[in-house]
C-alpha positions, 0 to 999 in steps of 0.5 A: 427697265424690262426685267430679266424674266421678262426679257426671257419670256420674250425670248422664248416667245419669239423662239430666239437663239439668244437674248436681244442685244439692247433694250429701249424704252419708248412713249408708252401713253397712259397704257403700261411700259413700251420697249423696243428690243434690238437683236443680231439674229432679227429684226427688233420687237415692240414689247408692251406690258402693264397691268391692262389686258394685253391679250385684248390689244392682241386680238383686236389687232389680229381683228384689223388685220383680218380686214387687210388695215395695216397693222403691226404683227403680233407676235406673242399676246398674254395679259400682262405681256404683248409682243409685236412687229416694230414698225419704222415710221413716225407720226407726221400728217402731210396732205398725202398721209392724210389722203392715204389715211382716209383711204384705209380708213374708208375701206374699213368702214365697209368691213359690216357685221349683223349687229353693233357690238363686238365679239368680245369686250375691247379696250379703249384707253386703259379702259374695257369697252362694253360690246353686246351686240345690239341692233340699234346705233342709238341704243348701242352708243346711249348705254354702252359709251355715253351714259357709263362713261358719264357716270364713270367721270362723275368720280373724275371731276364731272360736275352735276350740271354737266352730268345733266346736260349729258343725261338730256342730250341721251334723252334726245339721241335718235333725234341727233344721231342717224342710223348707218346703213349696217354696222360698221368696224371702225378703229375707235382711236386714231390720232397721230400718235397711233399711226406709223407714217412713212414715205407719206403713207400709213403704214401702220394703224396701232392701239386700237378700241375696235368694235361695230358702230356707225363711221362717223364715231371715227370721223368725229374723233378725227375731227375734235381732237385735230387728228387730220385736216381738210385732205383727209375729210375730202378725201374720205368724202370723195370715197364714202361721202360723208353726209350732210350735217355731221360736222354741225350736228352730229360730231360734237355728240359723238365727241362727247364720249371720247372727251369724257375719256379725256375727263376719266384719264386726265381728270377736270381739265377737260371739263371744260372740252365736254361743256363746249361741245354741248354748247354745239349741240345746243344742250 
């Protein structure tokens, strides 16, 4: 339950006439506690805390919005206390939410900066994500998200083995990944349960791991985690196209860094994930 002082510091934050009428906890992932705060005077909050820098969260959703993707209004963002807008919607995928989803997304990826990176470290997960700004795609992926996040999942349950077929397949990596024509920003987190539809649209695009990196890094988590079907890859390809031999080739590799997560958070389990897609790189 939300503490006493943390329902006043919420109160405050938000400049309330009084305390909020009910409290209610909500699906918080693997992140810290979500509850959602009802009042008579306003509409109700989103209130996130825990242990990961919320302040992080915060700032990567006033980046989104900067861009004109939907997000939830932060209101209020310390490290141990996030604020924000609570959004009606749920999270179902029809064809028409898939299309819209593609058409968010297609014009976020057209958001570029000089370099691959981020202005500041990010989030993915319960994790901090690295982002120097880097002129190479290959070299940025290699050793910000795939080598450290190997390494990291070794403590996990990673066997020994894989750990070399992962460390050969970086080796290789700018001869199975492509650069983009200029750094992108990309969500780096979308699967159903962080997205508010309603009416068959996205209306909300909520628990980023933002920073600059090459489109298809988002187009394969799409893919290997089931986060949308064909109506969303046609669409987002009737937009920006999607080039020859990503779903072959190129998505498996990038599936690498988001399963070793998995492996990080949920332990051996998902070894087994990590091993498939290295049988589809060929590794």
């Amino acid at each position: 339950m939300l503490s006493s002082d943390l329902v006043d510091r919420v109160t405050s934050a938000l400049d309330a006439d009084v305390p909020p009428a009910s409290t209610t906890e909500l699906d918080g992932g693997h992140v810290g506690h979500v509850y959602r705060l009802d009042f008579d005077s306003r509409d109700p909050v989103v209130v996130k805390v825990g242990d990961t820098p919320l302040d992080v969260e915060g700032a990567m959703l006033d980046a989104l919005d900067r861009t004109g993707l939907p997000v939830p209004t932060v209101y209020h963002a310390e490290s141990d206390l996030l604020v924000l807008d609570y959004v009606e919607g749920d999270s179902e995928l029809t064809d028409r939410a898939e299309r819209n989803l593609a058409t968010h997304l297609a014009a976020l990826h057209e958001t570029t900066a000089p370099a691959f990176g981020f202005q500041f470290d990010t989030l993915s997960g319960p994790y901090r994500q690295p982002n120097p700004w880097t002129d190479s795609w290959v070299e940025f992926f290699r050793d910000q998200r795939l080598l450290p996040w190997c390494e990291a999942a070794q403590s996990d349950g990673l066997p020994a083995s894989t750990v070399e077929r992962i460390e050969a397949v970086a080796d290789d990596l700018d001869s199975l990944i492509t650069e983009p024509s200029a750094p992108r920003l990309v969500h780096g987190d979308v699967w159903e349960k962080n997205l508010r539809v309603r009416d068959g649209r996205v209306v909300a695009f909520l628990d980023p791991a933002c920073y600059y990196g090459h489109p298809e890094v988002e187009l394969a988590y799409i893919d290997w985690f089931d986060g949308a079907g064909d109506a969303f890859f046609d669409a987002y390809d009737e937009q920006r196209g999607i080039e020859s031999g990503f779903f072959e080739r190129r998505s498996p590799v990038y599936a690498l860094f988001p399963l070793l997560e998995h492996v990080r958070v949920f332990g051996s389990e998902y070894v087994p994930a990590v091993q498939d897609a290295l049988d589809e790189v060929g590794y």
